[in-house]
N, C-alpha and C positions, 0 to 999 in steps of 0.2 A: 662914451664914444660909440657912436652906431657901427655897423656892422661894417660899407662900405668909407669910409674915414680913416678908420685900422687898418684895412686892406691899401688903402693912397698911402698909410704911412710906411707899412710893408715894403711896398713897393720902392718907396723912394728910399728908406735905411736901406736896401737890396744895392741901388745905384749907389749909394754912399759909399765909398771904398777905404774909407779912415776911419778908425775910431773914432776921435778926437772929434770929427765931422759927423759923426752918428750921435755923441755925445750932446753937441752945441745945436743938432736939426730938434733933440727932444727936448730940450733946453727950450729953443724959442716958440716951439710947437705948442709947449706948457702941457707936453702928453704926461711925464709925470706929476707927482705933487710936489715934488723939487728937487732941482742937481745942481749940484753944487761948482764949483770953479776945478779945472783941469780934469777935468772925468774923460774916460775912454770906456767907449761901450761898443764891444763887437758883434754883440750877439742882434739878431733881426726879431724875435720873439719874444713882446715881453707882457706876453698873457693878457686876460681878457677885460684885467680894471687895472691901469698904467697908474689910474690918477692914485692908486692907494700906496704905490712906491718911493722915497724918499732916500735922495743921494748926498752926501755930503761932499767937501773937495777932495780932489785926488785921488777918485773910486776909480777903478781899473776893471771891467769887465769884459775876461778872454768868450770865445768863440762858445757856443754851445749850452751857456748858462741860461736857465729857464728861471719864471718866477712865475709860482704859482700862490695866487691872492685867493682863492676859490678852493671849497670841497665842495662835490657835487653827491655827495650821499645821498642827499635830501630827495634827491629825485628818486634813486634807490628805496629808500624807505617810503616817501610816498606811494610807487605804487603797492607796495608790498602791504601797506595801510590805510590804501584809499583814500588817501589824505594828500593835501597839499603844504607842504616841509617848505620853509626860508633857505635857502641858498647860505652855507656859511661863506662867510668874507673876513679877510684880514689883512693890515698891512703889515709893509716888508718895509723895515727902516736900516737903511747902512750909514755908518758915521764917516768919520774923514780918514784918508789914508788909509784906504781897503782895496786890496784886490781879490777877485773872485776866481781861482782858475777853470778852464774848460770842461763843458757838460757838467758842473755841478746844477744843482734844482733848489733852489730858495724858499722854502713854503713861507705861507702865510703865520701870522703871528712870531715874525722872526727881530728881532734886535741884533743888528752886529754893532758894538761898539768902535771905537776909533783904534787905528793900528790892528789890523787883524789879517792876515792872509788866509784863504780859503783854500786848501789845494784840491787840484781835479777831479769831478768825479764822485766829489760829498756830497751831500743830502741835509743841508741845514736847516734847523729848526729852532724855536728857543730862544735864550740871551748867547749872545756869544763875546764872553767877554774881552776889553781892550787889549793889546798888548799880547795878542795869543798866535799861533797858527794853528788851524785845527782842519780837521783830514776825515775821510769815511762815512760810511754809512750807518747810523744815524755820524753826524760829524763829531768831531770829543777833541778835546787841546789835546796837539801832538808836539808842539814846541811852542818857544815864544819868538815875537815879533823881532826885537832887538837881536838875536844872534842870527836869524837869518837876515836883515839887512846887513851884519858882518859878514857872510859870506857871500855876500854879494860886492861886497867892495873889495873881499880878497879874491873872489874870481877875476874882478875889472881890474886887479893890479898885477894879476899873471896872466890874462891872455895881450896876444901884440894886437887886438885892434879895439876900438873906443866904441862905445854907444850901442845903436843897434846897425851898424855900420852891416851893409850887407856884401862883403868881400868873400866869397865862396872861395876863390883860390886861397886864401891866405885863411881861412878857417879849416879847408880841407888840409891845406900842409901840415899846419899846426895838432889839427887832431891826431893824423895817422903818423907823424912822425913823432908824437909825444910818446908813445909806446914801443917806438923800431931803431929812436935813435939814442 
């Protein structure tokens, strides 16, 4: 993808104001190597070789998340050697039912298998296997996938509003008088 093409696609996931619609622009665009069905991608960034990236269905990617396909050593060592060093490259394949949370960084030569949550702020590298949530810097399983889907269905059956329902009064009530009343 040349230099000015990246920047029209910049541009336009900028305008896109939905995941869901940022998800289906790269989708038809064919900027990655493939995404899969119900994807949500919020990030505008997504490094300088798209096509090496690989999404399965139901990938969720929050705000802030980088993937980087590229080490750039090579150019470091070059000049240090007088030599002209290959560019490393690798891809970045996620399976189905993955979310990614905010400002994590994806390197190159990464596998996240199916059922995995990523939480904010890791540094993923490596296999990361199914069934896992994993957390930190380098990232390491911090729990598994199934008990936090349960507590996601016991939050949705104690608070009074549905979905991502954006009710500010009736979430403010709720918050501040769950501890006063």
């Amino acid at each position: 993808m040349d230099k000015y093409k990246r920047i029209y696609h910049y541009i336009k996931l900028l305008l896109l104001r939905d995941g869901y619609k940022r998800a289906e622009y790269i989708k038809k665009k064919k900027i990655f190597y493939k995404i899969g069905r119900h994807c949500y991608f919020w990030p505008v960034r997504f490094g300088t070789e798209p096509w090496l990236i690989a999404m399965g269905d139901n990938v969720h990617v929050a705000t802030g998340v980088s993937f980087v396909n590229h080490d750039i050593t090579s150019f470091m060592f070059g000049w240090q050697d007088h030599k002209e060093y290959t560019v490393r490259v690798g891809s970045i394949e996620i399976g189905n039912n993955v979310f990614i949370g905010c400002n994590s960084t994806i390197l190159y030569d990464t596998v996240i298998e199916d059922n995995v949550i990523i939480a904010a702020g890791s540094l993923v590298t490596g296999n990361i296997p199914g069934g896992s949530v994993v957390g930190g810097v380098p990232a390491k399983v911090i729990g598994d996938y199934d008990s936090y889907r349960e507590k996601i269905v016991n939050y949705t059956d104690c608070v009074p509003w549905s979905g991502d329902e954006k009710n500010q009064r009736l979430q403010e009530e709720w918050f501040w008088n769950k501890y006063r009343g």
